[in-house]
C-alpha positions as a Markdown table, in Angstrom:
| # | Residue | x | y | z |
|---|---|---|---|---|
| 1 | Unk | -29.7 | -4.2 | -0.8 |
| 2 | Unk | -32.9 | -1.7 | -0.6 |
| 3 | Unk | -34.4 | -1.5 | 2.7 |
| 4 | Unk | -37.8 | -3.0 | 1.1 |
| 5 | Unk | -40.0 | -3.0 | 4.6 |
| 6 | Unk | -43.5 | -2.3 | 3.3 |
| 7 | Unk | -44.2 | 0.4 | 5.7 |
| 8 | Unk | -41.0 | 2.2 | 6.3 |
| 9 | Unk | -41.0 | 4.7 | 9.4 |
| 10 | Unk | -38.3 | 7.1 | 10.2 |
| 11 | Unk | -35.8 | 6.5 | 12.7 |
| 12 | Unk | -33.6 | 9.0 | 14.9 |
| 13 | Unk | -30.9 | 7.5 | 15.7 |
| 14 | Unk | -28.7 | 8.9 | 18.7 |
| 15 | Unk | -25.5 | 7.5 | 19.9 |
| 16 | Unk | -25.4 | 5.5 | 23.2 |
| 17 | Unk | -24.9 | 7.6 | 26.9 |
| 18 | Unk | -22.9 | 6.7 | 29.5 |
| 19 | Unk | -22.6 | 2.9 | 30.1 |
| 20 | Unk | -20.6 | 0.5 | 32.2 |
| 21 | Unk | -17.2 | -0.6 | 30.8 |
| 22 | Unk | -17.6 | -3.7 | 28.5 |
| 23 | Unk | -21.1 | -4.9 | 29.7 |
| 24 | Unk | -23.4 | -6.4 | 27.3 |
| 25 | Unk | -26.9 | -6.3 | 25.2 |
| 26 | Unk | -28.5 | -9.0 | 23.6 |
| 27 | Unk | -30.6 | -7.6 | 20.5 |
| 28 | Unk | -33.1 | -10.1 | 19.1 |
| 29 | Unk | -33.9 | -9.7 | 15.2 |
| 30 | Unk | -37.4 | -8.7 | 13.7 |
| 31 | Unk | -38.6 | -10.6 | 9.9 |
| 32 | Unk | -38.8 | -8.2 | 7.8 |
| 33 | Unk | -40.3 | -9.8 | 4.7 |
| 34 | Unk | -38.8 | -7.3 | 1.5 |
| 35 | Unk | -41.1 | -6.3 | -1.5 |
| 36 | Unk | -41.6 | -8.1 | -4.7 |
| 37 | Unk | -43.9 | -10.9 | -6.2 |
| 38 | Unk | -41.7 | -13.3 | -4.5 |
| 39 | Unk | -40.5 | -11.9 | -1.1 |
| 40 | Unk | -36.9 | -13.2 | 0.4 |
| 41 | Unk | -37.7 | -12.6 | 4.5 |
| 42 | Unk | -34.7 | -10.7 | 6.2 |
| 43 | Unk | -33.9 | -11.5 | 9.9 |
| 44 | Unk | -32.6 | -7.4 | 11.1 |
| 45 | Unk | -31.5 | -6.6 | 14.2 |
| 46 | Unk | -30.2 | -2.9 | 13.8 |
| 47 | Unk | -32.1 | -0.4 | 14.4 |
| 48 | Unk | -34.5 | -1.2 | 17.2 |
| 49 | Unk | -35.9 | 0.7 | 19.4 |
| 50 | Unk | -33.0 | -0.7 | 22.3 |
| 51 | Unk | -30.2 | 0.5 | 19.8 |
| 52 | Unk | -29.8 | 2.4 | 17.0 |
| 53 | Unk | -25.9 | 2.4 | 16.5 |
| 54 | Unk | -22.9 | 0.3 | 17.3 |
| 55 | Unk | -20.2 | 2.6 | 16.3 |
| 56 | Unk | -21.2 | 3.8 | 12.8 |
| 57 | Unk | -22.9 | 0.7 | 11.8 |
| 58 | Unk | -26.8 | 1.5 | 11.9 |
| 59 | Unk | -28.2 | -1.3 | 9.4 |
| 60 | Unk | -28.3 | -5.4 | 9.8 |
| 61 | Unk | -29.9 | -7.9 | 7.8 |
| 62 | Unk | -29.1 | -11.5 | 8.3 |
| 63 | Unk | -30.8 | -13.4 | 5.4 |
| 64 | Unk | -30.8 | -17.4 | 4.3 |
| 65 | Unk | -29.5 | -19.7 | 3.5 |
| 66 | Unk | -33.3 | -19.4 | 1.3 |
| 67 | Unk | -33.5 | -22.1 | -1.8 |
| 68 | Unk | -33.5 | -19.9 | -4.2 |
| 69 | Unk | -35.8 | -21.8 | -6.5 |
| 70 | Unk | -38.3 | -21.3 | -3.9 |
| 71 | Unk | -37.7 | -17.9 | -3.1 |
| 72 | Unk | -36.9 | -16.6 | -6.2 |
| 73 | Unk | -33.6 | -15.3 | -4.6 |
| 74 | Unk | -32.3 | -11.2 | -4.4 |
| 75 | Unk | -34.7 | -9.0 | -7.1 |
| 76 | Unk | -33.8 | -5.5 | -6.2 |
| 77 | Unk | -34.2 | -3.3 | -9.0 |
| 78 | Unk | -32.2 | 0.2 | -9.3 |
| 79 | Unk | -33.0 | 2.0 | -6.3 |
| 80 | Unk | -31.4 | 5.4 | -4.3 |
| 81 | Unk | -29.0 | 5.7 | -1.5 |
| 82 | Unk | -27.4 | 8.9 | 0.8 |
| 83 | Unk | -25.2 | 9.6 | 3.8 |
| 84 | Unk | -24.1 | 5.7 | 4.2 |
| 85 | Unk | -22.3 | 3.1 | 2.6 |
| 86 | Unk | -23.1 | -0.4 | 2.3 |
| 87 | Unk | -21.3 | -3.3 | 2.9 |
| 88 | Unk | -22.6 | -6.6 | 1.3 |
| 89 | Unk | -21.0 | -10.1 | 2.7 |
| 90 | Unk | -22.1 | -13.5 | 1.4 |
| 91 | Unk | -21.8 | -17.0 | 3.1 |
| 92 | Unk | -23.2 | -18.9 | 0.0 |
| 93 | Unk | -24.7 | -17.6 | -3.7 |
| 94 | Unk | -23.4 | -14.7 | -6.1 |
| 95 | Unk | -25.1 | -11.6 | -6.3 |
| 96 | Unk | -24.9 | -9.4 | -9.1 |
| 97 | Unk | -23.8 | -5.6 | -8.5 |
| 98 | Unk | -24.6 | -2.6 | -11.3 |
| 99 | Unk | -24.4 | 0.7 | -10.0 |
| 100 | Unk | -24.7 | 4.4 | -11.3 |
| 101 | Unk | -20.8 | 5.0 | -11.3 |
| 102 | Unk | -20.9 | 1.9 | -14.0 |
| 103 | Unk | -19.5 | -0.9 | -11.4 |
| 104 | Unk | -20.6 | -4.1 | -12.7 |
| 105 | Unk | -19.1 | -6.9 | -10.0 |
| 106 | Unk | -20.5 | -10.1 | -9.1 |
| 107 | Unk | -20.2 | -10.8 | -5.2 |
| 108 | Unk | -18.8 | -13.9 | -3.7 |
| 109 | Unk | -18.3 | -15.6 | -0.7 |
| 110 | Unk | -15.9 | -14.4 | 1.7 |
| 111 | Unk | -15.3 | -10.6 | -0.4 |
| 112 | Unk | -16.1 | -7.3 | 0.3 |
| 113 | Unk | -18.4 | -5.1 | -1.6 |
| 114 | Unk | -18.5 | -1.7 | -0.1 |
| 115 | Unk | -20.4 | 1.1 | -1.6 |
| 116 | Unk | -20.1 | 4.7 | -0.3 |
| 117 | Unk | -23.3 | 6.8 | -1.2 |
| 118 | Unk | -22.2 | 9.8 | -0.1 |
| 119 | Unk | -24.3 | 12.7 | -1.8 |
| 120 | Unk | -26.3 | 10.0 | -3.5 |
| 121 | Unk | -25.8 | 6.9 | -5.9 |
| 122 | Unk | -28.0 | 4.3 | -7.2 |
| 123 | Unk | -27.6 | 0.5 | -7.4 |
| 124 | Unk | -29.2 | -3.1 | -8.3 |
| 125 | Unk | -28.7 | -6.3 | -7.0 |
| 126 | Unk | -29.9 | -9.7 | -8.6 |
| 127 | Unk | -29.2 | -13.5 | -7.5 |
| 128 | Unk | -26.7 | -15.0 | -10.6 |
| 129 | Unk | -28.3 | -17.9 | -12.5 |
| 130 | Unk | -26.1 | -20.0 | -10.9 |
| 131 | Unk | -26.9 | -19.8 | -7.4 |
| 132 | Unk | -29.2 | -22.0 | -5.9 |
| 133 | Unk | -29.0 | -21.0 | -2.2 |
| 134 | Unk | -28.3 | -17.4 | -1.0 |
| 135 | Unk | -26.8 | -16.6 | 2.5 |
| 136 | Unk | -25.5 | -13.7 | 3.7 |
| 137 | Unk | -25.5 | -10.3 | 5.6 |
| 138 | Unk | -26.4 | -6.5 | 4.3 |
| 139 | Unk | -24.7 | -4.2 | 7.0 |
| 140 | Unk | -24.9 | -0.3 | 6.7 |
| 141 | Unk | -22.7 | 2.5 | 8.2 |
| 142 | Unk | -23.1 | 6.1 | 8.6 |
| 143 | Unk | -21.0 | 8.3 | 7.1 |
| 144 | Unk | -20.6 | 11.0 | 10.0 |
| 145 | Unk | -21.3 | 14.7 | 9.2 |
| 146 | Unk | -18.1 | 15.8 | 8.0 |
| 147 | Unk | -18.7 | 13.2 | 5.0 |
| 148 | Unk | -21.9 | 12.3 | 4.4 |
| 149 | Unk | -22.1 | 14.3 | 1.0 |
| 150 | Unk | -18.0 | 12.6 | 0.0 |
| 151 | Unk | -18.6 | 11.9 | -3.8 |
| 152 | Unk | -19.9 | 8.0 | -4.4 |
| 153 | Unk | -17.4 | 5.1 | -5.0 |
| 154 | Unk | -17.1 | 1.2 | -4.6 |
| 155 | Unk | -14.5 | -0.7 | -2.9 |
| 156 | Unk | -13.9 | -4.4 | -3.5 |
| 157 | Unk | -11.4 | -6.4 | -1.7 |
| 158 | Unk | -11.0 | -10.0 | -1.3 |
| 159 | Unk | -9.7 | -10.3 | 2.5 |
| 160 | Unk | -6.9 | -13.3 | 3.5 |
| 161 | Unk | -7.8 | -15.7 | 5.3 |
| 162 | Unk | -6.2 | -15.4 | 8.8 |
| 163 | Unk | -5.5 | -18.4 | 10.6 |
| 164 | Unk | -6.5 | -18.8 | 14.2 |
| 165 | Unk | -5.5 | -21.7 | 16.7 |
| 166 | Unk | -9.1 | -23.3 | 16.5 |
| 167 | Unk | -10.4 | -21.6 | 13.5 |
| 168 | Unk | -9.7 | -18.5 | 11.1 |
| 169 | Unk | -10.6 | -14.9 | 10.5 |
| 170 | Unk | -11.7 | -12.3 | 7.1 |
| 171 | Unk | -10.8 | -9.1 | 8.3 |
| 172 | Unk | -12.8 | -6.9 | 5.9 |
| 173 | Unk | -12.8 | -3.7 | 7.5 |
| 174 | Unk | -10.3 | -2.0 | 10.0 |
| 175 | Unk | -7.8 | -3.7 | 12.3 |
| 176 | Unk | -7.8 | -7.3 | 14.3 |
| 177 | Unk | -5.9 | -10.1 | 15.1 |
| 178 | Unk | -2.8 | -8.3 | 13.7 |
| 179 | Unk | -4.7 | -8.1 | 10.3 |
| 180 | Unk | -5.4 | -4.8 | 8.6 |
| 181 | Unk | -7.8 | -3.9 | 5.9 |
| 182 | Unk | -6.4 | -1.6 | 3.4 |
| 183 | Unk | -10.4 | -0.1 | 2.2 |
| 184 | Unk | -10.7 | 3.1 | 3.6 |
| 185 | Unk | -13.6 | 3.9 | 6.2 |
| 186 | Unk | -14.6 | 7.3 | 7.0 |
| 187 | Unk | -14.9 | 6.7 | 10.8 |
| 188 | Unk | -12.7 | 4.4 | 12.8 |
| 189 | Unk | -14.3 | 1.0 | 12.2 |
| 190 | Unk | -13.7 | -3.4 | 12.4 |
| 191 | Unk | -15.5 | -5.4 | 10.8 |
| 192 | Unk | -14.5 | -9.4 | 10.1 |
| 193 | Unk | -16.1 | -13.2 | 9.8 |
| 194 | Unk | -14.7 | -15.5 | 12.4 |
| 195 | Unk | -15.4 | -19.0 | 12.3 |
| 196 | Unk | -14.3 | -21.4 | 15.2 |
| 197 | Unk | -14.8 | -25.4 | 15.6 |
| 198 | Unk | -17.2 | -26.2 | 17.9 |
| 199 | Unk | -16.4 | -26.0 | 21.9 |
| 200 | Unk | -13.2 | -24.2 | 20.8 |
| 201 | Unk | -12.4 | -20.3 | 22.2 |
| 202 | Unk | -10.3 | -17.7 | 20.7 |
| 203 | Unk | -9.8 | -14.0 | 22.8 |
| 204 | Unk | -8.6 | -11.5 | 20.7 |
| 205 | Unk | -7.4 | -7.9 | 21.8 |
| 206 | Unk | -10.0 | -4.9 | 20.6 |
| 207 | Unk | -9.7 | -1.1 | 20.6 |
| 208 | Unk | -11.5 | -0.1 | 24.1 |
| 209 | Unk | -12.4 | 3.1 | 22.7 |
| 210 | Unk | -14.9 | 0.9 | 20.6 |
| 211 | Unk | -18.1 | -0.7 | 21.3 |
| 212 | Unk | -18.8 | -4.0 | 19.3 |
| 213 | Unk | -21.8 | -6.5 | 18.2 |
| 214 | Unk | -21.1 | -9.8 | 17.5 |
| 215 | Unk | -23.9 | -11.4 | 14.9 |
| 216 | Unk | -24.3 | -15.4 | 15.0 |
| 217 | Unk | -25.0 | -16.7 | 11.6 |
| 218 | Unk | -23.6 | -20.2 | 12.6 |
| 219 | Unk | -23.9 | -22.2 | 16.6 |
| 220 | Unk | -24.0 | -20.3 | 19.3 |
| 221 | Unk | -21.5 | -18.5 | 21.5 |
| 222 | Unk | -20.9 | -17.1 | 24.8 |
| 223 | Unk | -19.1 | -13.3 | 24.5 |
| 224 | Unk | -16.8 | -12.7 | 27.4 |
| 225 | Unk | -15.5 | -9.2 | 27.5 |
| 226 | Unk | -12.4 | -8.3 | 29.6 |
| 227 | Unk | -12.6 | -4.8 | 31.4 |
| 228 | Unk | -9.2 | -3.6 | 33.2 |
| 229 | Unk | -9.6 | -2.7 | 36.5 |
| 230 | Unk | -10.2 | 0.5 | 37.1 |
| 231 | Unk | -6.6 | 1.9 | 38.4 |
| 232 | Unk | -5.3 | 0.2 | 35.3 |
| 233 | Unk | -8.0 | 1.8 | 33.1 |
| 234 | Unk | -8.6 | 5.2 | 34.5 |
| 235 | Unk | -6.2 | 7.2 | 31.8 |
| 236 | Unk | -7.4 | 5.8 | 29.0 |
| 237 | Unk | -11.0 | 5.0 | 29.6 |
| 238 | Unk | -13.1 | 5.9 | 26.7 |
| 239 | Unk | -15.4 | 9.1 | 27.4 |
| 240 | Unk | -19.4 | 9.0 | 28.8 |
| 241 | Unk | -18.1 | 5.3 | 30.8 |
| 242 | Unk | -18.7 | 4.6 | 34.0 |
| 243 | Unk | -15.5 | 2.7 | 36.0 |
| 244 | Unk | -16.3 | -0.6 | 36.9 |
| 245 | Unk | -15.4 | -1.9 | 40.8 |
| 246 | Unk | -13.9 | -4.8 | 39.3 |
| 247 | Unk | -13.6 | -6.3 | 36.1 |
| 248 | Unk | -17.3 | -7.2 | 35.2 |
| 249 | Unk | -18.8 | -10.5 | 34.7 |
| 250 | Unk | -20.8 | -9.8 | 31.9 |
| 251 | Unk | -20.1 | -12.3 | 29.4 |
| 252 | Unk | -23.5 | -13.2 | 27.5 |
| 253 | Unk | -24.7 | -15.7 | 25.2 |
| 254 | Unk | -26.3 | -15.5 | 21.6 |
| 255 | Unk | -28.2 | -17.6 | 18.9 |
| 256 | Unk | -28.4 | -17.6 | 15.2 |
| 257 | Unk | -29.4 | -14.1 | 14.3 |
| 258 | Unk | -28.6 | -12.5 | 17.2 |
| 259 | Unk | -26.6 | -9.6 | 17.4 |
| 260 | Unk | -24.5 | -9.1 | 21.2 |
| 261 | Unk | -23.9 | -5.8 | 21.6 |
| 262 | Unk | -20.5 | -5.1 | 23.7 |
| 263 | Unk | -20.1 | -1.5 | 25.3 |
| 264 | Unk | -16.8 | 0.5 | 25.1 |
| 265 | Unk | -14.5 | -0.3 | 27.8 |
| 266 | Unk | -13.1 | -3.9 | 27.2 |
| 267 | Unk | -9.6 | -4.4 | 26.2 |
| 268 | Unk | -10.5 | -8.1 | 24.7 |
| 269 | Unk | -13.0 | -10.2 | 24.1 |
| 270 | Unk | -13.3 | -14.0 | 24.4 |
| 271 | Unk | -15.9 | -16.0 | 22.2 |
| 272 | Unk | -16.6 | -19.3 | 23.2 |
| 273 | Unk | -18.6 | -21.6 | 20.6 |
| 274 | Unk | -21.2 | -23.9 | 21.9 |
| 275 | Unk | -20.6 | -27.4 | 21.4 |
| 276 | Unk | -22.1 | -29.2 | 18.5 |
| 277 | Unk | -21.9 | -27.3 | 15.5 |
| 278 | Unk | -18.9 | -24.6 | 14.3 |
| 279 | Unk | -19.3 | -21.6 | 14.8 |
| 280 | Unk | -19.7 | -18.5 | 12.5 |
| 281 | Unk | -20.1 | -15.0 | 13.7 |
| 282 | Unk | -19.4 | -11.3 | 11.9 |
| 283 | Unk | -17.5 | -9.2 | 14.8 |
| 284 | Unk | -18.4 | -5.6 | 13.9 |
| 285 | Unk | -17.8 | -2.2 | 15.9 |
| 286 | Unk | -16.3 | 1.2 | 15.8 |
| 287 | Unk | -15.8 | 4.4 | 18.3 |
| 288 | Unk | -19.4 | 5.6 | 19.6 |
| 289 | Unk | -20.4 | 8.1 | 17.0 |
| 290 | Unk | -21.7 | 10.7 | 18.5 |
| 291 | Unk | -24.0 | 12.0 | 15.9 |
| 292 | Unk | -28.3 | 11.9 | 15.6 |
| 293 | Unk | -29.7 | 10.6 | 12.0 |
| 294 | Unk | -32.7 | 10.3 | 10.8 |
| 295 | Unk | -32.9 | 6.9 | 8.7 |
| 296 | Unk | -36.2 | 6.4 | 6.3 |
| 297 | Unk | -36.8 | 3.8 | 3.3 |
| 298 | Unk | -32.8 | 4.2 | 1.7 |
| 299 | Unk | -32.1 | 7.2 | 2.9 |
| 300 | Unk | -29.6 | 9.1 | 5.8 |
| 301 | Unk | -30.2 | 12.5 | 6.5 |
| 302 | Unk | -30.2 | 15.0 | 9.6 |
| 303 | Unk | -33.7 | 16.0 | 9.3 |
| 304 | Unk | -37.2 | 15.8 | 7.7 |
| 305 | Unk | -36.3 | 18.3 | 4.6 |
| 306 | Unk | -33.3 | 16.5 | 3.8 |
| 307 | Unk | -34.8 | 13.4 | 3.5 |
| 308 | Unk | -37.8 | 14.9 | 1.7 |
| 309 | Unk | -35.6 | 16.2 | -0.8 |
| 310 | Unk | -33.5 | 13.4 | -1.7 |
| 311 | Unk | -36.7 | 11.4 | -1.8 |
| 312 | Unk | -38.2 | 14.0 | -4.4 |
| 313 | Unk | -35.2 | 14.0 | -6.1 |
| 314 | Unk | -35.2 | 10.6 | -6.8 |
| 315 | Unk | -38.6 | 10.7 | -8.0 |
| 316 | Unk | -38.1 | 13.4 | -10.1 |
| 317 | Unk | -34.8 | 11.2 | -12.0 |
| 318 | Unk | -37.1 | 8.3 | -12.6 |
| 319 | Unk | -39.6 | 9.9 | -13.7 |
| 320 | Unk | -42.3 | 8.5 | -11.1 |
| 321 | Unk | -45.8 | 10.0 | -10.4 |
| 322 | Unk | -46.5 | 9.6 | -6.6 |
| 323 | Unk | -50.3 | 9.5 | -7.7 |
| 324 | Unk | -49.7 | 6.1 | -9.1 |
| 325 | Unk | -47.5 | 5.0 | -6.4 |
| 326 | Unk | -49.0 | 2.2 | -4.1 |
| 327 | Unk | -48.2 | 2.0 | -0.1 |
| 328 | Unk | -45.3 | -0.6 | -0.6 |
| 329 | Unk | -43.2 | 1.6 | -2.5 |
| 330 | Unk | -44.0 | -0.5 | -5.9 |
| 331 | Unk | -45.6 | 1.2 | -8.9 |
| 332 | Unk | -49.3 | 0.7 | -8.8 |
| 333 | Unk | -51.2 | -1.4 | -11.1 |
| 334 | Unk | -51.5 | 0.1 | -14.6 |
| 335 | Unk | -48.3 | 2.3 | -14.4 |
| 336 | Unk | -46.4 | 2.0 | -17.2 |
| 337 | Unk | -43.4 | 0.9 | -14.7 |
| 338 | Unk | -45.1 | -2.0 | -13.6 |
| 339 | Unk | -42.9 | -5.2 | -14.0 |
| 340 | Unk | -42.3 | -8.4 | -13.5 |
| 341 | Unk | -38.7 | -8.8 | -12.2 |
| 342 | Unk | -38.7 | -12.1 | -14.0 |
| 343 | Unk | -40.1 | -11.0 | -17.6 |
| 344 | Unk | -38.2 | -11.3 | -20.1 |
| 345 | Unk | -39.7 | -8.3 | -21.6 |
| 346 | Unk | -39.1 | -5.7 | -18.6 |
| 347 | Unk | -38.8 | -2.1 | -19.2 |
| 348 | Unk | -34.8 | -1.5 | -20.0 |
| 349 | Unk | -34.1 | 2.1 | -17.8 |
| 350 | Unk | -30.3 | 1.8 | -18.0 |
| 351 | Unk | -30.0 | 3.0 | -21.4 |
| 352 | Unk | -30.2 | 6.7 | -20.7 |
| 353 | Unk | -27.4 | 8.7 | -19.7 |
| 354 | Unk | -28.2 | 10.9 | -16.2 |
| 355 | Unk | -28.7 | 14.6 | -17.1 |
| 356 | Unk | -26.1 | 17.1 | -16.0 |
| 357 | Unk | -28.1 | 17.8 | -12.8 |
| 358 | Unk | -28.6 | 14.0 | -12.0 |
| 359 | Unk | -27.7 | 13.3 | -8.3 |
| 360 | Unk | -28.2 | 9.5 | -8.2 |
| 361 | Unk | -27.1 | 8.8 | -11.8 |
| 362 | Unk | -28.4 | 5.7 | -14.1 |
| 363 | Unk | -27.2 | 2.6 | -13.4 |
| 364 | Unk | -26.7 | 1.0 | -17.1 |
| 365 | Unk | -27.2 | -2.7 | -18.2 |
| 366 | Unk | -30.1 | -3.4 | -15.3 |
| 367 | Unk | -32.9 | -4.9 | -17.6 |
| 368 | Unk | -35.7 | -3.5 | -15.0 |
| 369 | Unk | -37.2 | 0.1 | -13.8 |
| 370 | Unk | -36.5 | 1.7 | -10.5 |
| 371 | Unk | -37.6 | 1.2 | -7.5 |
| 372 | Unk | -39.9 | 4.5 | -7.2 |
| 373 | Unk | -39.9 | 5.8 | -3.2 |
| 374 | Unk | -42.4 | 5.1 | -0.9 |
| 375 | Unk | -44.9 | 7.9 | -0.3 |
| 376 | Unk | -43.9 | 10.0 | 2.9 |
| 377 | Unk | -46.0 | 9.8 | 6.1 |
| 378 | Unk | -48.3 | 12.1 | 6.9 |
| 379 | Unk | -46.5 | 14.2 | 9.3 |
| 380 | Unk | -43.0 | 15.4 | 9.0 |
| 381 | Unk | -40.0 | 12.9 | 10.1 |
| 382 | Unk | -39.3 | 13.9 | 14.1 |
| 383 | Unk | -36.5 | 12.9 | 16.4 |
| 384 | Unk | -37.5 | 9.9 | 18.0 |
| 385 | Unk | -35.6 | 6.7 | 19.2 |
């Protein structure tokens, strides 16, 4: 999914300091409604101004479940990527995936999509026909400097289901619960959907090297992190943490669309579901990365010039005239590019083959123009966050 927020600003995004072993951050989410005659509303809770990062992940969007017939469901034409990879997870509905390495794949329920951008790729996503509500997530990671211009691919893998003693597990990235994910990540990363029956617990055993954020899509739950003592700890405590006394009581609480963020340092982790209703949560995380990014509209650079030129790059693929560019990103009334996402008669852009020099390629088949960039600020991109 394009990050569609009307007035896109840059952020810098620094890795966390020192911190206490295993203590916790509740981050709230923001609406963000997206662009388009018929907007869906996202609920994002990475970045913010309290956190920028846990691990590599940098991007959250919590959306639905949104009638679709009301909503008009997911309309995201072709639009750019760089420097992350996306990871697109659905609790109900089908999306529709084209990108400009010709992957057509329709996403389902409980299977991972992950696209690496790399040096640049473009994409479209579109609600099937057939789905009449649409829930999911849209997470983002960086890839760290060593690989942030790897050449684009896609993954897809449909995860088992893992069985747990009061509920069950996807393990779609990295390593829990004695589950492995054979994609590939470029930094060391977990991420996995855990559902548990109402006022039911499950601890699992994490990497303490990582930090982690659990995001509520279902319930509510209490996060208990366990931190070893200190003389059990002190040889492999992860770097930049501060030795707790004791173990710290620490465990906190979160909401639908809430994302709990869990410092490096704890060993395990214990959710408890509220009573009432199941639970369903996505348990992300990853070692601190260690790295500053700049992060504006769809694109991951280092500074203001790479952005700026992967921006006018972009425009110069599609073809777009910033003149006749409007503040949202969209093309302004009277360019030719104009469209309804829902006309039948939509301009057909993935019919033409990229030219030698094309960084984000054409993604073929989508019956709709690109997504032309938003204009830049007026003042150049600075570290900030």
């Amino acid at each position: 999914m394009t990050n569609l927020d009307t007035a896109p600003t840059e952020v810098l995004c620094t890795g966390a300091d020192g911190t206490t072993a295993g203590t916790t951050q509740l981050l709230t989410p923001r609406d963000v409604p997206l662009g388009g005659p018929r907007a869906m509303t996202v609920r994002r809770t990475l970045p913010q101004r309290a956190r920028s990062f846990i691990g590599a992940w940098c991007f959250a969007d919590h959306y639905g479940p949104d009638d679709v017939a009301a909503t008009g469901g997911m309309r995201v034409p072709p639009h750019p990527h760089t420097g992350l990879q996306t990871v697109s997870w659905l609790f109900s509905g089908e999306v529709e995936h084209r990108d400009s390495l010709g992957t057509h794949v329709v996403v389902r329920p409980g299977q991972l999509n992950l696209m690496t951008a790399g040096h640049g790729i473009s994409h479209s996503e579109d609600s099937t026909d057939a789905t009449t509500v649409l829930h999911g997530v849209q997470l983002w990671t960086v890839l760290p400097e060593r690989d942030r211009d790897a050449a684009p691919r896609f993954d897809h893998h449909v995860p088992p289901v893992t069985a747990l003693p009061s509920g069950e597990a996807r393990v779609f990235l990295g390593s829990l619960a004695g589950t492995t994910s054979p994609v590939p990540t470029f930094s060391p990363l977990v991420g996995a959907e855990v559902v548990l029956r109402a006022g039911t617990a499950w601890t699992v055993d994490v990497d303490p090297t990582f930090e982690h954020g659990v995001l509520v899509d279902r319930g509510g739950v209490t996060v208990e992190p366990h931190v070893a003592r200190p003389d059990e700890a002190r040889d492999g405590a992860a770097p930049g943490l501060e030795p707790a006394a004791v173990p710290p009581s620490s465990a906190a609480r979160a909401d639908r669309a809430e994302l709990l963020h869990v410092a490096p340092g704890a060993h395990a982790l214990t959710l408890h579901a509220d009573d009432g209703e199941d639970l369903r949560v996505l348990l992300i995380g990853g070692e601190p990365l260690g790295e500053q990014i700049v992060m504006w509209w769809n694109f991951i650079g280092r500074d203001h010039a790479e952005v700026e030129a992967a921006r006018r790059r972009w425009q110069a693929e599609i073809g777009a005239d910033d003149a006749r560019v409007d503040a949202t990103g969209d093309p302004a009334d009277g360019d030719p590019r104009t469209a309804d996402l829902a006309a039948d008669d939509a301009p057909d852009v993935g019919t033409h083959a990229p030219g030698s020099g094309s960084r984000f390629g054409v993604v073929v088949g989508h019956p709709h123009a690109p997504l032309p960039a938003p204009p830049m600020p007026n003042h150049r991109l600075k570290p900030r966050g």
